[in-house]
VEXFI-634851 format. One line per field, with one value per residue: x, y, z of N, C-alpha, C in turn. Coordinates in steps of 0.05 Angstrom, whole numbers, plus 5000, padded with zeros to 4 digits. Example, Ala and Ser with C-alpha at 12.3 -4.5 7.8 and 13.67 -1.06 7.14 Angstrom:
// residues 2
n_east = c(5264;5257)
n_north = c(4886;4955)
n_up = c(5156;5142)
ca_east = c(5246;5273)
ca_north = c(4910;4979)
ca_up = c(5156;5143)
c_east = c(5264;5258)
c_north = c(4934;5001)
c_up = c(5156;5157)
***
This chain:
// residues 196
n_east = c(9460;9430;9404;9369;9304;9262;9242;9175;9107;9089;9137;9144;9104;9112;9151;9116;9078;9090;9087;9060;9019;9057;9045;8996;8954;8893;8887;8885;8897;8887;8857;8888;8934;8892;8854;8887;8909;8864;8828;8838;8897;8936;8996;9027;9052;9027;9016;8965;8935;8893;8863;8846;8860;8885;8924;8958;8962;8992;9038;9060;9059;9100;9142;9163;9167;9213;9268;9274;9230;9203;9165;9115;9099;9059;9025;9003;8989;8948;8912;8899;8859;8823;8799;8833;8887;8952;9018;9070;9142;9183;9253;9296;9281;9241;9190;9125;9072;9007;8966;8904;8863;8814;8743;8675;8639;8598;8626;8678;8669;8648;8700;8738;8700;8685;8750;8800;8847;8898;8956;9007;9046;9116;9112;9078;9037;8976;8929;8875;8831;8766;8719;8673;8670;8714;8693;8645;8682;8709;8668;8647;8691;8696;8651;8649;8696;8676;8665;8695;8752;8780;8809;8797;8744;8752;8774;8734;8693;8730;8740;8688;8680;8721;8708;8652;8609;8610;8600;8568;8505;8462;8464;8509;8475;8437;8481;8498;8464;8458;8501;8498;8508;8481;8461;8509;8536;8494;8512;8565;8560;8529;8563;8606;8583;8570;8621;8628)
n_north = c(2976;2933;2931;2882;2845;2823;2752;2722;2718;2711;2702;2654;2635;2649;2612;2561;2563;2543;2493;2458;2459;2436;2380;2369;2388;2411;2473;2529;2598;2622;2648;2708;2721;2717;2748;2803;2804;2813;2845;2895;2910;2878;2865;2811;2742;2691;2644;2616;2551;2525;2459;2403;2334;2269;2209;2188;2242;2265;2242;2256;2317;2310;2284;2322;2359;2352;2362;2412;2438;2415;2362;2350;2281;2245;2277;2307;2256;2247;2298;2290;2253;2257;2312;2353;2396;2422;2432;2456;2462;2513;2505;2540;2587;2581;2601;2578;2543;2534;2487;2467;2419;2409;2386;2353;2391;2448;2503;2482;2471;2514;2538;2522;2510;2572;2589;2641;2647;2692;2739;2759;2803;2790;2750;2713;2664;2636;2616;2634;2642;2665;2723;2715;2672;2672;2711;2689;2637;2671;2690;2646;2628;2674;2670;2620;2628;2657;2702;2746;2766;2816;2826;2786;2807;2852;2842;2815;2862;2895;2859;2868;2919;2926;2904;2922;2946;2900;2851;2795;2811;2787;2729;2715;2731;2684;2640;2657;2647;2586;2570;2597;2650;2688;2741;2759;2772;2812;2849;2868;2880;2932;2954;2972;2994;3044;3065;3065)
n_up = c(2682;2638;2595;2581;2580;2626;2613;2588;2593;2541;2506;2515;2493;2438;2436;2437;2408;2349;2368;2388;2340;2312;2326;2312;2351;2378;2403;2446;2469;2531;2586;2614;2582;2536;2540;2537;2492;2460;2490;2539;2550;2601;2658;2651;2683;2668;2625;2602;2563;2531;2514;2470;2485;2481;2508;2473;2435;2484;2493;2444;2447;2488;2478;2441;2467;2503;2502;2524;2560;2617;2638;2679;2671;2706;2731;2683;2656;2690;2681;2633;2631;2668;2651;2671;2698;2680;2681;2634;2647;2631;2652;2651;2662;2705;2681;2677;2635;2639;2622;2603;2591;2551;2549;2538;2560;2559;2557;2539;2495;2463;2473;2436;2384;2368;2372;2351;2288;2290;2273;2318;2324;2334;2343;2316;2286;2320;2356;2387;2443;2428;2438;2454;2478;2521;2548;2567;2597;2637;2662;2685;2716;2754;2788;2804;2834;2882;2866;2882;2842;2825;2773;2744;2732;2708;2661;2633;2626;2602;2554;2534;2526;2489;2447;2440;2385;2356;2387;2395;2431;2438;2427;2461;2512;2509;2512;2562;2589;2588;2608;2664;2675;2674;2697;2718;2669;2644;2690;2676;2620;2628;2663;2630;2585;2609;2628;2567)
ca_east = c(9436;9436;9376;9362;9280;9257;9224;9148;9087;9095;9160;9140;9075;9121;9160;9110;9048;9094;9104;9031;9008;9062;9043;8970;8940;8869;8888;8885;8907;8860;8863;8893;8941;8875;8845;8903;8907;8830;8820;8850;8920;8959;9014;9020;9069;9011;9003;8936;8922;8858;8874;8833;8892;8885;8945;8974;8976;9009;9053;9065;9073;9122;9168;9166;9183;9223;9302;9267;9210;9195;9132;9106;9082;9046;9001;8987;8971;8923;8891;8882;8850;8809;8804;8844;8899;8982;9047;9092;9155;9214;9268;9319;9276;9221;9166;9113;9052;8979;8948;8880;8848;8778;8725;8656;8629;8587;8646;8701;8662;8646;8726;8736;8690;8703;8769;8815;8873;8907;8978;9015;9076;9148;9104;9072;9005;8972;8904;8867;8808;8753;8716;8658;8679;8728;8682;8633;8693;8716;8652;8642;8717;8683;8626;8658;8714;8667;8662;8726;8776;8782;8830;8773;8725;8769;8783;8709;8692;8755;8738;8661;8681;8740;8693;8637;8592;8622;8601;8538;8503;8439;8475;8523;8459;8437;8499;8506;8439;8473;8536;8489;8516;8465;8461;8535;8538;8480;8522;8580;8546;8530;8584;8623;8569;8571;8648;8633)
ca_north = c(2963;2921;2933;2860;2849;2788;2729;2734;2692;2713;2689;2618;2624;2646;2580;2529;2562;2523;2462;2451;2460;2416;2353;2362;2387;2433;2484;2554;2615;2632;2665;2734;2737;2722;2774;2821;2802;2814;2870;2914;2891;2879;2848;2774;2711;2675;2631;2598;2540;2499;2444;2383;2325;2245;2199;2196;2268;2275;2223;2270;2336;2314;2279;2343;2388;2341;2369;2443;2435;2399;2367;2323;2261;2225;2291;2311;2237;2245;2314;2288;2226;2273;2325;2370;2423;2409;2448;2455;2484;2516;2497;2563;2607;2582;2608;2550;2542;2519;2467;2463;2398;2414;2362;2353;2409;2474;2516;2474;2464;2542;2559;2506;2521;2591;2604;2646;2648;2709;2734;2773;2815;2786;2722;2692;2655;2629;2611;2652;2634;2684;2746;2707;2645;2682;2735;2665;2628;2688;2696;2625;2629;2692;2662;2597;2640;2671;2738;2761;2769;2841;2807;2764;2826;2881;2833;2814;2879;2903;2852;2881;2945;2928;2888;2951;2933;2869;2838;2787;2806;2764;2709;2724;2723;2655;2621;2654;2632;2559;2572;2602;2671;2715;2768;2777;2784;2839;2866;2875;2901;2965;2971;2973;3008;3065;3066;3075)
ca_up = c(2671;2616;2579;2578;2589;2634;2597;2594;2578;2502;2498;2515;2469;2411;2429;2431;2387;2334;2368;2393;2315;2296;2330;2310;2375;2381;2418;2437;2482;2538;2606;2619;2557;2512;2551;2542;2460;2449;2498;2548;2556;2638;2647;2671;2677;2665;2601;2595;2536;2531;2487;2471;2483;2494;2513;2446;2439;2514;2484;2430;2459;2512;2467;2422;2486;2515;2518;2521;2580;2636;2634;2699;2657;2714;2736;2656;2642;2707;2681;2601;2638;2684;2650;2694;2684;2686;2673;2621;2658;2628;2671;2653;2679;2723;2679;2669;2617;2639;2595;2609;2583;2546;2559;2526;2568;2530;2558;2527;2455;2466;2467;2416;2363;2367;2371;2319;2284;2300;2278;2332;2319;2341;2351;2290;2280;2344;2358;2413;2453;2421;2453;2467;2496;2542;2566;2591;2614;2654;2688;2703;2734;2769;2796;2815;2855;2897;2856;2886;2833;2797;2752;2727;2727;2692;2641;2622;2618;2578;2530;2521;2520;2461;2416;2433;2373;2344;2410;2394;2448;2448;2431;2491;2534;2508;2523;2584;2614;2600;2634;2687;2695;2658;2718;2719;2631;2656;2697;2663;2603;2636;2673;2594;2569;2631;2625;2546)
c_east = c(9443;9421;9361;9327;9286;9241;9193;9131;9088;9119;9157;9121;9089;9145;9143;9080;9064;9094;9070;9018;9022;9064;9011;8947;8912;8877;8893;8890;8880;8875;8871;8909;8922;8860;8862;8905;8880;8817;8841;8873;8930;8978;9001;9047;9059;9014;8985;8931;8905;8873;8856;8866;8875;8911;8969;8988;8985;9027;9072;9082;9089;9147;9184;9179;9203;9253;9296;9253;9214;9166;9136;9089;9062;9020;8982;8980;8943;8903;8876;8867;8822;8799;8810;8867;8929;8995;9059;9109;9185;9236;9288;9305;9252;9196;9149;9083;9034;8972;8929;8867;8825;8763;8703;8630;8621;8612;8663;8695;8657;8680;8734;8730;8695;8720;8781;8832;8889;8941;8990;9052;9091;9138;9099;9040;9000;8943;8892;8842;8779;8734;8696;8653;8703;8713;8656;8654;8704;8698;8647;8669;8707;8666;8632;8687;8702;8663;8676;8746;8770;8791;8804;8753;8722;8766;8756;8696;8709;8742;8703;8665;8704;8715;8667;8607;8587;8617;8569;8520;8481;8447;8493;8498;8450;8452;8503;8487;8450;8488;8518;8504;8508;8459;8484;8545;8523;8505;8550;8580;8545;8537;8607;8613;8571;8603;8653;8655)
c_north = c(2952;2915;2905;2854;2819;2765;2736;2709;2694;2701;2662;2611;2626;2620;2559;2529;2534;2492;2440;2445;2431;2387;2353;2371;2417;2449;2516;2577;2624;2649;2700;2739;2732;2749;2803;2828;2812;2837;2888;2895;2906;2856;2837;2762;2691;2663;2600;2578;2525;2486;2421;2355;2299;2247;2195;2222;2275;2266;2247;2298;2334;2297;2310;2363;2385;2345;2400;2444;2408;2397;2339;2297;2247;2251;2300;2280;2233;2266;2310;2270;2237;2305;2357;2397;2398;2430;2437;2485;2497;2528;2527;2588;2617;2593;2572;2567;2524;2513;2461;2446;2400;2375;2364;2375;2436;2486;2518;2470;2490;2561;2543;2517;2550;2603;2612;2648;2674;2718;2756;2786;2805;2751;2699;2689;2639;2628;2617;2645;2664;2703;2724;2693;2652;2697;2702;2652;2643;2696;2671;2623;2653;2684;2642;2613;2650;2711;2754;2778;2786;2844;2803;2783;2848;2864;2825;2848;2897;2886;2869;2903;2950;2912;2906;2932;2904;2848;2830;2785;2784;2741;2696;2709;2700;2640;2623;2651;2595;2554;2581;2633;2702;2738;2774;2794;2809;2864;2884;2889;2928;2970;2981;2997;3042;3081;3086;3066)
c_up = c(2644;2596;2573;2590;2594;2614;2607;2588;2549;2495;2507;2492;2445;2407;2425;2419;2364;2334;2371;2367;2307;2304;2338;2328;2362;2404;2423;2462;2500;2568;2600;2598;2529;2510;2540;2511;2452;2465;2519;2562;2586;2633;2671;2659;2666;2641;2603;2568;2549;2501;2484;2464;2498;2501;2493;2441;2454;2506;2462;2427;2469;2490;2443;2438;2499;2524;2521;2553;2592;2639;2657;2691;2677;2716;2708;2641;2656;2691;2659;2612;2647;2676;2658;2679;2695;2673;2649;2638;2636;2652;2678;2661;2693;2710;2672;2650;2625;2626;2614;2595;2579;2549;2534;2532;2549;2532;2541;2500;2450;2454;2452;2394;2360;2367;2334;2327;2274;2290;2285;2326;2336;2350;2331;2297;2308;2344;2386;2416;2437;2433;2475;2497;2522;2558;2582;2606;2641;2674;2694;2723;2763;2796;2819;2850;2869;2883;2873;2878;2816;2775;2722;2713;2705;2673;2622;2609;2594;2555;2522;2513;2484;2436;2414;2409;2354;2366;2399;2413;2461;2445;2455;2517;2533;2521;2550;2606;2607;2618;2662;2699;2680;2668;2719;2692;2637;2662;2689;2634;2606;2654;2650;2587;2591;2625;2591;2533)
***
């Protein structure tokens, strides 16, 4: 054995938190390793960004990642266009990075305006989607999936239960009668609050 650990989703984020900053972009850490930074940490391959990104900045990014990553220019000029999702891959060892394209949607001005700036040991400074705005995006992902995914579930809850009284909750319920998923915020509440 060679004590050598496999590559991870952190080891891509502590490559390209800097690169993302340094060609100007809005953007910020979401999915399961925001989840995992902000409350009860699982592992994942996964790396999740939400970014707000025209053609310029695609322009930008990809010349910046360009002898490092593989980036599919025609599908990420479709998703900044549309705003859709696209890969950043690194080629040496098959892991890839979801860029999620924010829009004008509450959601996307939700994990926007809210996010912080965060700095993670062996990583640096990084900008993470914030409790709030993850614990709605995670139940609209919820909701939209068919309320399936335990993934999605554990991880809402984990974050209520880590932020405990730092959690705004009436504000919470506001937003999340916009988003439309004010019976699942319910329910996850006191399933947190039960858990303790």
């Amino acid at each position: 054995m060679t004590g050598r650990r496999e590559p991870s989703a952190f080891d891509l984020l502590e490559e390209l938190a800097p690169v993302l900053d340094g060609v100007g972009l809005v953007w910020m850490v979401g999915g399961s390793v925001a989840s995992s930074i902000l409350g009860e940490p699982r592992a994942t391959v996964d790396l999740d960004l939400a970014v707000y990104l025209d053609l310029d900045g695609l322009d930008r990014l990809i010349e910046a990642v360009d002898t490092r990553f593989y980036v599919p220019s025609t599908s990420a000029r479709a998703a900044v266009e549309g705003y859709g999702s696209f890969n950043i891959i690194d080629p040496s060892t098959g892991l890839k990075v979801d860029l999620f394209v924010l829009g004008p949607s509450f959601l996307d001005r939700c994990q926007a305006e809210r996010r912080r700036r965060l700095t993670l040991a062996g990583i640096g400074e990084v900008w993470v989607t914030d409790p709030t705005a993850q614990i709605l995006r995670k139940l609209h992902w919820y909701r939209v999936g068919g309320e399936t995914s335990g993934h999605q579930w554990r991880d809402v809850v984990g974050l209520v239960r880590s932020e405990g009284s730092e959690l705004p909750r009436e504000q919470l319920r506001a937003d999340a009668q916009v988003v439309g998923v004010q019976d699942l915020l319910e329910e996850a509440f006191a399933e947190a609050d039960q858990i303790g």
